[in-house]
N, C-alpha and C positions, 0 to 999 in steps of 0.2 A: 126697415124691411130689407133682409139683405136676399141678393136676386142672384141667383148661380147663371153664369154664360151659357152651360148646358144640363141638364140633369136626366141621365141615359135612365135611371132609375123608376122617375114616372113613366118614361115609356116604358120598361121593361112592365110595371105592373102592369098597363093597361093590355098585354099581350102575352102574361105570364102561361097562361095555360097552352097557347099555341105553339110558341118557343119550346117549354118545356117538355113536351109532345114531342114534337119535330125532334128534339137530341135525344129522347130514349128510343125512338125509333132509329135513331142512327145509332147506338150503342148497342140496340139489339141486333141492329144487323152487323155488326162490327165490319159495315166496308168505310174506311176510313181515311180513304187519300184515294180523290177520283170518285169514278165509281156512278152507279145511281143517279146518287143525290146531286152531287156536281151535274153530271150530265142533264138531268128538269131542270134546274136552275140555269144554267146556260140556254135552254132553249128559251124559259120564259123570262130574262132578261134580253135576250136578243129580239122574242116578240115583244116587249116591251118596248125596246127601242127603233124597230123596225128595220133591225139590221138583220141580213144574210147569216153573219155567224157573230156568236161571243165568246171566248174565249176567257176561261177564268185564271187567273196569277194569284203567287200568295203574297203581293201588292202592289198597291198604283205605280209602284216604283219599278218594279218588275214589270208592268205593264208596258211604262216608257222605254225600258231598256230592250226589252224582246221588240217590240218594234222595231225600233231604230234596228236590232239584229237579223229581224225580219228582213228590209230591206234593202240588209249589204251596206250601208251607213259605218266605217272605220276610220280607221288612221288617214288623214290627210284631207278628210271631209269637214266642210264647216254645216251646223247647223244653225238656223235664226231662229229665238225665239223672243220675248218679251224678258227685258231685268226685272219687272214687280211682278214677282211670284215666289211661290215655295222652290228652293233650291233643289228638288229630286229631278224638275224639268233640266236645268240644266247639268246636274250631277248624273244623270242617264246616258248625258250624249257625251260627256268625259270619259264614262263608263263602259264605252263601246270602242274608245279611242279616236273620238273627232274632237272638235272644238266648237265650243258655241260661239255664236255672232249675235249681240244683244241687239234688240231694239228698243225704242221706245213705247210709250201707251197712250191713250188718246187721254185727254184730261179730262175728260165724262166720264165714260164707262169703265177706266184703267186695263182695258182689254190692249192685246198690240193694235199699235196704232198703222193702217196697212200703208200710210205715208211715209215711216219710218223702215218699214218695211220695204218699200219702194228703193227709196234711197239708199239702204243699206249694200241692196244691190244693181245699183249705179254706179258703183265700183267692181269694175273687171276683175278684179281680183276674187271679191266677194261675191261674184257671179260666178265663177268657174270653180269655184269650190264648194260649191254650196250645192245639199243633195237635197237636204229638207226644210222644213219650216213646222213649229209646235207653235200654234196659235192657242192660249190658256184658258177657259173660259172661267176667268175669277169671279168669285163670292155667287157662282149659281147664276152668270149671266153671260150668255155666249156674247165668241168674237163677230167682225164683221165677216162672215166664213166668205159671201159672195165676194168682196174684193180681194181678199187674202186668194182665195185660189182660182181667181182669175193673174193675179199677179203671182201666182205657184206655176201655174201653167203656159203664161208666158217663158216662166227659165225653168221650166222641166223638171219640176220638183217635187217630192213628197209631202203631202201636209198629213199630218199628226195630229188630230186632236186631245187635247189633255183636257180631259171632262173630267177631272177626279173631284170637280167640285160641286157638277153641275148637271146628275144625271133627273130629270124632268125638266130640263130647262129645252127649251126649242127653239129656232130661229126660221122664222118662213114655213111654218109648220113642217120641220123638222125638227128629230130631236137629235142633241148633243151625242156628237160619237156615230155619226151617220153620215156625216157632208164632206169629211176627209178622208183621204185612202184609208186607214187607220185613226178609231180612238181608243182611248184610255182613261180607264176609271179605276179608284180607290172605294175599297169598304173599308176603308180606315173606322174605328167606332164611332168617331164623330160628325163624320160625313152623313148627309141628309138618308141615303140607305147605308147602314154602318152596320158591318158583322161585331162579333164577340172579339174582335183580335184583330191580323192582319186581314187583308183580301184586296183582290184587281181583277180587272176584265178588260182584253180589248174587243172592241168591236170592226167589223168589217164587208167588205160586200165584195169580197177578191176571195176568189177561191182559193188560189194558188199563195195569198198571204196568208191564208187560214189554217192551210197544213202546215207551212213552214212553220207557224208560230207554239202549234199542238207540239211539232215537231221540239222543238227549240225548250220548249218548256217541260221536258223529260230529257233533258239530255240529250236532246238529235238525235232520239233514237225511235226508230219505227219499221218494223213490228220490234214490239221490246227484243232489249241485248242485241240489236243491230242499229248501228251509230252512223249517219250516213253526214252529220255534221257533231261538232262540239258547240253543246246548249248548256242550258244550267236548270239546276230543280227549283222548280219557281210552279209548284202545285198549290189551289185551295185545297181546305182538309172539308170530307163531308159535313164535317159538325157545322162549320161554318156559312156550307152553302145552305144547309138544313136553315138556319137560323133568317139567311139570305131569301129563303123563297118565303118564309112566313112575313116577314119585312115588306120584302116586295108587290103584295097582295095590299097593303097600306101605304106607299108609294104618294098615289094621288093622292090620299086623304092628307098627310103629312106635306104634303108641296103647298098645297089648298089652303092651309091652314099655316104654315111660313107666309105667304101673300097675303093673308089675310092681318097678319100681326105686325108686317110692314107696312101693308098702308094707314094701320091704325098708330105708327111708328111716323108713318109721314102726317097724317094730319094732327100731332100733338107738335112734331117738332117744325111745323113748315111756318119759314119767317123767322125764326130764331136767328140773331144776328151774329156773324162769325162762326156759321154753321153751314156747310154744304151737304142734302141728303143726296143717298143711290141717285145716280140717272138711269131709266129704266128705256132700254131701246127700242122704240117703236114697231121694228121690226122682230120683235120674238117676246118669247115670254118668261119672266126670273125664277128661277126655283131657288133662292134666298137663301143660298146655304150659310151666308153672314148680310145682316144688314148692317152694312158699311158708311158710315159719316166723316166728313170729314171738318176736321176744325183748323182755322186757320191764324196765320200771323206767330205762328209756335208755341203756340199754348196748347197741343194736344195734350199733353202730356202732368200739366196742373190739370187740366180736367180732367184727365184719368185717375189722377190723384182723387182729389173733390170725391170723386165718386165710390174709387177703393173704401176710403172711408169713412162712407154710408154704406159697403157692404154690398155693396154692385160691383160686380166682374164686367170685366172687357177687355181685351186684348187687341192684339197692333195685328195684324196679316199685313205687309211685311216692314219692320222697323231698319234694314238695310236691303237695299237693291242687288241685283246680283253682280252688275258688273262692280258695285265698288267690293265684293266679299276680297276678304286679304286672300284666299288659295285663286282667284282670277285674278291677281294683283299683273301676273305674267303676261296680261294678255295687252297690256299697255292705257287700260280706260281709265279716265279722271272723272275729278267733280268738275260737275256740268255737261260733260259728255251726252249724260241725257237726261236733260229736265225733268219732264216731267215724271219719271220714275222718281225722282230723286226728293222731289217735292211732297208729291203722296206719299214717300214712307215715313215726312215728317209730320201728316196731317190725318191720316188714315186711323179711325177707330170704332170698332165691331163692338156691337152692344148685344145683349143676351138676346138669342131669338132661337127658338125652340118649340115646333108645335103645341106640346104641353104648356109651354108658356102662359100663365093667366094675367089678364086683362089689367086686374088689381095692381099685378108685379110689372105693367109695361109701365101704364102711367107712372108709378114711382119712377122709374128709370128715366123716363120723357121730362119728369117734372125738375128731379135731380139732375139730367144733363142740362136743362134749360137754365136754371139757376147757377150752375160750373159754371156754362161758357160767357155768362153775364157779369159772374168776379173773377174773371180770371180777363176780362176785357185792358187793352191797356188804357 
């Protein structure tokens, strides 16, 4: 049985008349950058999140960048964020002209780890230059946001949230994108809400970040053809948001039904020896945008094999760290600098998990990883 990682396609059937709907109404109205349709979609993602304002980009990447621009973050500024993650978090804050300052992740939840965090700035140096902090909330599971910005607030900092991967996920009945000055989210298409193409949003509860960022994402320019700063065009396109608020309305049902395919994920693979599953944090609840295992002693990787060829897809989220990437080579960090990133990107592997997912197709996958990680044993 071969099991695809994602298959956008059964969702689209299941929603084909809605979707399809929603883009001819926006082709009839040809407003098509803004507009409208952007504008509902902004408001019921922000009631969705229970933020003040949302803010839409045309990506999560964009979302990172106009932040960080948002808050005067430049030349000579360090920012912290976590090395195990998608390089856009720290290609953002290059992007603005600061530097990142890595930390490490807890070896549970691969979230930054806020002890590392701590330490990072225990160093004067790294205290007085440091303006923000990007806490990541990976594979659909927030950070610890209460320590992180109790220790933001101790050295007067911005926190960022990067929810690109984790919008229904909550912490202390919060949701993701609500507990830091500024979050940020991806409609990347694979993302648990995923447009037709690019998209981003940040969210916020500051009025005064809320314009600059409207501002910032037309070109600093407000009322149009008056430029009160230099920004960049970083617009959703209506089609997109159209696509977005139909998505949005299935949301819960789609998170609901990810939780429901990992725990059925953990009670095939729990006990399986040379197998570590998700830790799922007590305090909040996973929106599962990957369910993540991990295998250890360095055999990830025959097992991904084993498995390729029985026609199971999975993939690595992330198979190098960011501070060993060769273009931060300049910034001076080695192996071992920080463990535990360094560890999980050798043992970290995402198995298909996709609301449409059938039951049929997990077991296979649970039964075939169980037998992998059993010959592949040394």
């Amino acid at each position: 049985m071969k099991v695809p990682m994602l298959d956008l396609g059964r969702q689209y059937e299941a929603i084909r008349g809605e979707i399809d709907a929603a883009i001819a109404e926006v082709l009839l109205s040809a407003r098509f950058i803004l507009g409208p349709t952007v504008r509902a979609f902004e408001e019921e993602a922000a009631a969705y999140c229970g933020a003040a304002h949302a803010i839409t980009t045309a990506s999560g990447t964009d979302a990172l960048l106009l932040s960080l621009k948002a808050l005067g973050v430049g030349p000579g500024d360090l920012v912290l964020l976590p090395s195990f993650t998608f390089f856009a978090t720290a290609g953002a804050v290059c992007n603005v002209g600061a530097t990142p300052a890595f930390c490490d992740v807890d070896p549970g939840t691969l979230n930054l780890d806020p002890q590392s965090l701590r330490e990072a700035l225990d160093d004067r140096g790294v205290a007085e230059a440091a303006r923000a902090v990007i806490p990541v909330h990976l594979y659909g599971q927030m950070a610890a946001m209460d320590e992180i910005q109790r220790i933001a607030d101790e050295h007067d900092l911005a926190v960022i949230e990067d929810a690109a991967q984790a919008i229904g996920a909550t912490r202390q009945d919060r949701a993701a994108g609500t507990l830091g000055t500024l979050g940020c989210f991806s409609f990347y298409p694979t993302k648990n809400l995923g447009a037709y193409g690019d998209g981003g949003m940040i969210t916020t509860g500051d009025d005064r970040l809320a314009t600059r960022v409207r501002r910032l994402r037309v070109h600093g320019a407000h009322p149009k053809y008056v430029h009160h700063e230099v920004g960049v065009n970083s617009r959703l396109d209506a089609l997109q948001a159209a696509i977005l608020r139909v998505k949005l309305a299935h949301l819960d049902d789609w998170v609901a039904a990810r939780r429901r395919l990992a725990d059925a994920y953990d009670e095939r693979l729990r006990g399986t020896e040379g197998l570590a599953l998700p830790l799922r944090d007590k305090d909040g609840t996973h929106a599962f945008h990957q369910y993540t295992v991990r295998v250890s002693n360095g055999r990830r990787d025959a097992v991904r094999k084993r498995l390729a060829d029985q026609g199971i897809d999975t993939m690595v989220y992330y198979p190098v760290p960011l501070h060993l990437q060769p273009c931060f080579a300049g910034l001076g960090y080695r192996d071992g600098d920080l463990p535990t990133s360094e560890r999980a990107s050798q043992e970290v592997l995402s198995l298909p998990l996709f609301p449409e997912l059938g039951l049929d197709e997990l077991e296979n996958v649970a039964a075939a990883l169980r037998k992998a990680v059993s010959l592949s044993q040394p």
